[in-house]
Structures are given as structure tokens and as C-alpha cells.
Steps between C-alpha positions, in 0.01 A plus 500: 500500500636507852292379797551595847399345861576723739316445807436156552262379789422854692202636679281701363513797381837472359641702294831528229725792442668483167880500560668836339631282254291377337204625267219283371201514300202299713338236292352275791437480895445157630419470845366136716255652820512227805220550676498309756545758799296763386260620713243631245487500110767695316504653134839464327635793375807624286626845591766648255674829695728704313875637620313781635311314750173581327238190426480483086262233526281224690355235352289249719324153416177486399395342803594459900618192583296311785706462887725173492513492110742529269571651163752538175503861382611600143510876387631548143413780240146467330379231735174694577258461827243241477164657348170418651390172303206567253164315518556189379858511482693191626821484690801209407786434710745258643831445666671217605866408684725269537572371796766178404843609412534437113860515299542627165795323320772655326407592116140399589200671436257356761129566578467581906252287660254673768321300802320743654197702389474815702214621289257475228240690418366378126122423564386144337865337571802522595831703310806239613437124490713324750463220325746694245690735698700673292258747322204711553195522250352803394140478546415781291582705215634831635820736609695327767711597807812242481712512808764219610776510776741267581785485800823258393854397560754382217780257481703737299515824376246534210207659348151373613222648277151415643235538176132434435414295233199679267685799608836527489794541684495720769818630619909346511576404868853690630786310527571299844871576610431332856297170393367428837369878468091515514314717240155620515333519152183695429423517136358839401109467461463445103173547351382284248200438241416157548190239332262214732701240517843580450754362778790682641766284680834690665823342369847571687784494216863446595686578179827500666685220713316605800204322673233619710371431826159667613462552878169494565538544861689785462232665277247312343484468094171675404271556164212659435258621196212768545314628258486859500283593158 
């Protein structure tokens, strides 16, 4: 499963023509919003525009984002719009980041450590504990939105695999041919049924003879879990 960055740090709107040569079958759209110069709020949006020129699709968030803020995007098949919350009805989520550069060693299957708590929204407590931080706790018993990203370097040329433990590796990282190279990760948004209680920790694995880096200040390390049903 290829993955392609194209565009790197542009203003928006910005846009991607697929190259002649190439054909794909869209799977995900990750996109990071800066904020910081708009002069009003802005609602993300994907637009998908055929050869002909013609708009096949747009697909916005569910909500505008506020003048001076940021926001990560995601658009993906079957990820639905937020409904309007029944009576009642109780909203969990968290994310955190990590802020210190961390290395994974070579043949090591190590648990990334976060520092930062961006948010948290589980009433009655609190879903990372920075006294451990290296997991999140699910609060509640429910269907969860799992999302982790991760920017790195390597010392060699290797696979990096980036899994979730309670559930399950994600996806195989490419191989690095230029190991001072910098790769931005986004793990696909992977939905999973999860019980109160359980704890979900991100683990980098480095099955080859490569090590890895994060770079934190290149793109902070980020996980979060939301419960969606």
C-alpha cells in the first residue's frame, strides 16, 4: 500500500494533479490546517475532481474551525459525519503528543512515551495518566476511533512498523534508501470495539537493523481515542 506526500507545506487551497502515470485507488486524505493567519474560521474540505474537470465530490468537516486555530483532518471511506448527540449521551476523547525526541532500537519493540495532553474530554477523570505515559485508558465500554502518527529518521535502511497494542499492527513503514530522509506517518483511522478499562499504549517495532529517531520538532508524535458509538 503506497503512500504519497505530494505537497508539503503550501497555502491553502492547494490542490494535486495525479501524474499521467500513475493510477490509484484513494483509501485516505490526511491533511494538518495551521491556523494561525486566518482571518476568520475555516471548514476543511476534500474536493475529488475528475480528468474532466468536473467536481465528483466534496466532503467537509463537521465543524468550522475557530480564527487562529488549528486542526488535523482525516477523510477515509465509511468515516461518517458526527450525529447530533442523544439526550443523555456522553462524549470520550483524548489525544496526546510527544514533544521529546524518543529512539526506537534496532529489533526492539518499544512503547512511545507522550508528554503532552492536548485534550481530554472523559467526564469524572482523566484518559492518559502522565504519571504513566505510555498508554491511554478507555473510560468506557464502546466503538473507538484509534488514530496515531508519527514523523522519524533511521540509521539504516529498514522497516519501521508503528502498532497498537489491544489492536494490532497497523501498517509496514517503506523502506528508507536516504537514512537522513524524514517520513511523515499517519496511521489510517482504525475503529475498534473496546471494554472500561482496557489500556492502549503505541509501540514502534524495528525488526530490521535499523533504528529510529522521532523528530518531534519536525512534526510532533500524536495519539488519540474517541469514542464514536
Amino acid at each position: 500500500m503506497a503512500q504519497y506526500v505530494p505537497l508539503g507545506t503550501v497555502a491553502a487551497p492547494a490542490s494535486w494533479t495525479i501524474p499521467p502515470s500513475l493510477e490509484i485507488a484513494l483509501e485516505a486524505v490526511f491533511a494538518h490546517f495551521d491556523g494561525s493567519g486566518a482571518g476568520g474560521s475555516f471548514l476543511p474540505t476534500l474536493q475529488i475532481v475528475s480528468d474532466s474537470g468536473h467536481t465528483v465530490c466534496e466532503i467537509p468537516m463537521d465543524a468550522s474551525v475557530a480564527a487562529g486555530s488549528s486542526v488535523e483532518a482525516t477523510w477515509a471511506p465509511f468515516l461518517r459525519g458526527a450525529q447530533a448527540a442523544a439526550a443523555g449521551t456522553t462524549f470520550y476523547g483524548a489525544r496526546v503528543t510527544q514533544q521529546t525526541q524518543q529512539t526506537f532500537p534496532a529489533g526492539g519493540n518499544t512503547a512511545v512515551t507522550w508528554d503532552t495532553l492536548a485534550y481530554d474530554t472523559s467526564p469524572g477523570g482523566t484518559m492518559w495518566n502522565a504519571g504513566t505515559p505510555t498508554l491511554l485508558t478507555v473510560p468506557a465500554d464502546g466503538i473507538y476511533l484509534v488514530v496515531a502518527s508519527m514523523s522519524y529518521t533511521q540509521s539504516a535502511s529498514g522497516n519501521v512498523v508503528l502498532n497498537i497494542q489491544g489492536v494490532g499492527q497497523l501498517t509496514a513503514m517503506n523502506n528508507d534508501p536516504e537514512n537522513t530522509a524524514f517520513f511523515k506517518y499517519s496511521a489510517f483511522p482504525y475503529v475498534q470495539q473496546c471494554v472500561a478499562n482496557a489500556t492502549l499504549k503505541v509501540f514502534v517495532q524495528c525488526p530490521g537493523g535499523s533504528s529510529a529517531t522521532s523528530q518531534p520538532a519536525n512534526m510532533p508524535a500524536s495519539f488519540s481515542l474517541t469514542r464514536i458509538a
